[in-house]
C-alpha positions as a printed Julia matrix, in Angstrom:
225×3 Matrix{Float64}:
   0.0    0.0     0.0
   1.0    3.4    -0.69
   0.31   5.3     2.21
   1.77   2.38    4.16
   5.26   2.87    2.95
   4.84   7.16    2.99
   4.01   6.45    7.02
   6.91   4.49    7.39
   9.34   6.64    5.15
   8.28   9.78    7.53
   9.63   7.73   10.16
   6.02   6.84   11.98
   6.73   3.9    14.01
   4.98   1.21   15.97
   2.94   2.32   18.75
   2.18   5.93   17.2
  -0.79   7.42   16.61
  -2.01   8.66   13.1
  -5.66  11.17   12.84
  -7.38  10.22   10.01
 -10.88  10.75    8.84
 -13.65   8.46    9.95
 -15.7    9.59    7.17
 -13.69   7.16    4.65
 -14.32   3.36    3.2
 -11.93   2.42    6.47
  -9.11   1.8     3.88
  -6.87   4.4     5.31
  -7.23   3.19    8.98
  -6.6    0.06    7.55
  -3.19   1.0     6.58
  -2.45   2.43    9.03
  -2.61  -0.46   11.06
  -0.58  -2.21    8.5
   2.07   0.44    9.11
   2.19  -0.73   12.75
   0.21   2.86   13.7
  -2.83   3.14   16.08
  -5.35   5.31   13.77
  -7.23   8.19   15.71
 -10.2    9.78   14.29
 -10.97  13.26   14.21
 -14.47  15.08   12.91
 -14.74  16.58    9.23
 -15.61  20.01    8.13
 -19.45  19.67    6.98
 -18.65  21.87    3.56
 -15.56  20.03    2.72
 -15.76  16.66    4.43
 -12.06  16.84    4.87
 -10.96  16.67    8.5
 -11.67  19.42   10.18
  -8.27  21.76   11.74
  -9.89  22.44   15.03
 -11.17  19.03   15.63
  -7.81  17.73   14.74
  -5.93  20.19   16.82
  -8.44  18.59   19.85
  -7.66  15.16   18.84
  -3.2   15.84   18.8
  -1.3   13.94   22.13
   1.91  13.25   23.08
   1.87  10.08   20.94
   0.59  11.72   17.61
   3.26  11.41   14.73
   0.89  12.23   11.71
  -2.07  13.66   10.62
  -3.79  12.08    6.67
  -5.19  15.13    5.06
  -8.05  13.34    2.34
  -9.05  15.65    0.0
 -12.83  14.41    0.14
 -14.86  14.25   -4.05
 -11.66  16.81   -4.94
 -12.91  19.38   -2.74
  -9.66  20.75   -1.23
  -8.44  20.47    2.52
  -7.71  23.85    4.16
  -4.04  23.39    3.63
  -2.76  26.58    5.31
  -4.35  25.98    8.3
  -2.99  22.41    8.27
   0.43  23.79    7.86
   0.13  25.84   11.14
  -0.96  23.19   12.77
   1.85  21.2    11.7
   4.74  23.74   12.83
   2.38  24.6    16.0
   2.11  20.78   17.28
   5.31  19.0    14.98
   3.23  16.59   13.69
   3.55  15.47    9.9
   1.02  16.48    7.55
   0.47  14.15    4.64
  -1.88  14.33    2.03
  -4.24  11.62   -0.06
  -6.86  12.62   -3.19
  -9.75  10.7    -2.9
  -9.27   8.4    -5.92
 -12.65   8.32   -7.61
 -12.81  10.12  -11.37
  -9.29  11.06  -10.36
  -8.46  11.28  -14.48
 -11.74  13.25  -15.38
 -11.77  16.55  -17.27
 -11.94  18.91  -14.34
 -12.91  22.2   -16.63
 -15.86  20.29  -18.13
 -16.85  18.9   -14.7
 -17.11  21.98  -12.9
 -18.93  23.39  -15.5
 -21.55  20.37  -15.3
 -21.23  21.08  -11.44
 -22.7   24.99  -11.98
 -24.89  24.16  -14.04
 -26.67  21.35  -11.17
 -25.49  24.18   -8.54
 -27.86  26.36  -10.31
 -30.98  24.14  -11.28
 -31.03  21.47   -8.35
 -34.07  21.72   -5.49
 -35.16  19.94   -2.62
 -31.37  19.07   -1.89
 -28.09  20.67   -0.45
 -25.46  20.86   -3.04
 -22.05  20.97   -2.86
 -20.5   23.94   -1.1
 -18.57  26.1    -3.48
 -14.7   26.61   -3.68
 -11.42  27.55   -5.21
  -9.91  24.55   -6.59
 -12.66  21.95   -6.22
 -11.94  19.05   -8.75
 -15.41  17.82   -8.3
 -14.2   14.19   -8.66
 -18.08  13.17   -7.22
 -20.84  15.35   -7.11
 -22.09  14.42   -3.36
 -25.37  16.38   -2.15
 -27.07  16.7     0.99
 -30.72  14.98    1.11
 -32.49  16.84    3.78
 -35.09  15.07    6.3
 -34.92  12.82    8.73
 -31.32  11.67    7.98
 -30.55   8.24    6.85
 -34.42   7.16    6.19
 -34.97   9.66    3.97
 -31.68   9.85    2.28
 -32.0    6.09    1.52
 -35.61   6.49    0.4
 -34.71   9.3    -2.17
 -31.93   6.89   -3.46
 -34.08   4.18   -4.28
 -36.46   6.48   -5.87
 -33.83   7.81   -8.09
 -32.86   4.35   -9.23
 -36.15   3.44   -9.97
 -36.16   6.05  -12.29
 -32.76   5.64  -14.03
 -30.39   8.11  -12.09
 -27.09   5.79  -10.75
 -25.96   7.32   -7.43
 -24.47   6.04   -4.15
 -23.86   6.76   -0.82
 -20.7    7.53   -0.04
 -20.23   6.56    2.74
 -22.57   3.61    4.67
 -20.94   3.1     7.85
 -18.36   5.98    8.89
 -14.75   3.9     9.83
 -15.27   4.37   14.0
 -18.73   2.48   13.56
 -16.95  -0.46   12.24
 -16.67  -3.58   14.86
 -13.12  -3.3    14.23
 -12.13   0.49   14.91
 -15.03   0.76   17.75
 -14.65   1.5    20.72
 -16.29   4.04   23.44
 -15.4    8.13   23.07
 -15.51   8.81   19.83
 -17.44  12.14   19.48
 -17.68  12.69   15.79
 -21.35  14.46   15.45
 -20.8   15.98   11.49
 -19.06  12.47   10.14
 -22.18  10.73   11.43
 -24.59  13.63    9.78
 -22.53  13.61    7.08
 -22.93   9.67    6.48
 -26.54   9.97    7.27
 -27.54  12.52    4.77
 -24.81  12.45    2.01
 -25.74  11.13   -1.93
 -23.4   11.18   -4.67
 -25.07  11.55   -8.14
 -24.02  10.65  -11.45
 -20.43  11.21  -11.98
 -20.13  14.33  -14.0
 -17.67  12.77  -16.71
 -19.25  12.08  -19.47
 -23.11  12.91  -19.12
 -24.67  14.8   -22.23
 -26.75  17.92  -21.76
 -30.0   15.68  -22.19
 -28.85  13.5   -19.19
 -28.05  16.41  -17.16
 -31.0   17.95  -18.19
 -33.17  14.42  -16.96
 -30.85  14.38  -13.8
 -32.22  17.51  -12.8
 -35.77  16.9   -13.57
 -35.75  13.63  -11.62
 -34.14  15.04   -8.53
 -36.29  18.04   -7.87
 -39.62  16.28   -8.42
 -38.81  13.8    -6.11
 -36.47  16.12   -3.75
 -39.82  18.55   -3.42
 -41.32  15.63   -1.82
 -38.86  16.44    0.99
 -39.44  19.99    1.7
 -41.64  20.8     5.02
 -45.5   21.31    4.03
């Protein structure tokens, strides 16, 4: 694994702790673990879904030796802030892109992205910002959380939109990562209400035009009375 040998190559050894997202497949704890490290997770930013600087300054001890930045659907982590943390705390900083559509055409994707910025209803969209790659196009269903997220998703499958939840079970739900203390309120909002639509690659103007349609007469459902 990649990040396996970069955490060993920075010279984090067994026994050390390493803050990663818990909003994540659990892949990156995972290696970490394989690198002999003890992963600790720390809350995301609710606009970015990359970790957030303040919860991660809360989460730094003694034993931390590095801190994963994941820049979450290509939005990008506040790296500045990171980088003051860093020098602040002397902890490592190192950085992962979140693989999926990695090799898209970013122009033509955030153009796709403004033009569902502009059109979509009944759900949050993505949050705005300088250098967003918009690898997935991950809204916000509003409602009860998880019930009606996962409701809406069926309903756009029934009618022919492809989209996925990102992520089902954050990492510090899993059996093996669990344990009591973890405090992570916007990574388990985040899991609960997050959707990612069609990736943006490749869709026509017709599909994007459908995509749109589909969404807000079923997202209107969702609005309060």
């Amino acid at each position: 694994m990649r990040m396996t040998g970069a955490l060993k190559s920075a010279g984090v050894a067994t026994g050390d702790e390493v803050i990663v997202p818990a909003y994540d497949s659990g892949e990156l704890a995972r290696t970490v673990v394989a690198a002999g490290a003890v992963p600790v997770f720390a809350d995301i930013d609710p606009l970015s879904y990359c970790l957030a600087p303040e919860a991660v300054g809360a989460a730094i001890t003694p034993r931390t030796a590095a801190v994963v930045l994941v820049h979450r659907f290509g939005y990008p982590a506040d790296a500045t802030r990171f980088a003051e943390l860093a020098v602040r705390h002397r902890v490592l900083i190192l950085e992962q892109e979140d693989g999926a559509g990695a090799d898209g055409d970013v122009t033509q994707r955030r153009e796709r992205a403004g033009y569902l910025d502009r059109r979509l209803a009944g759900v949050e969209t993505p949050a705005p910002a300088e250098g967003h790659r918009y690898q997935r196009y991950v809204v916000r269903v509003p409602g009860n959380g998880r019930p009606d997220r996962d409701a809406f998703a069926r309903l756009l499958r029934r009618r022919g939109v492809a989209c996925e939840v990102p992520v089902p079970i954050p990492v510090h739900r899993m059996r093996e990562f669990r344990r009591d203390g973890w405090m992570l309120a916007e990574t388990e909002r985040a899991a609960d209400e997050t959707l990612a639509l069609p990736s943006l690659d490749g869709l026509s103007e017709a599909e994007l035009r459908r995509l749109v349609s589909v969404c807000n007469a079923l997202g209107g459902l969702l609005q309060p009375a």
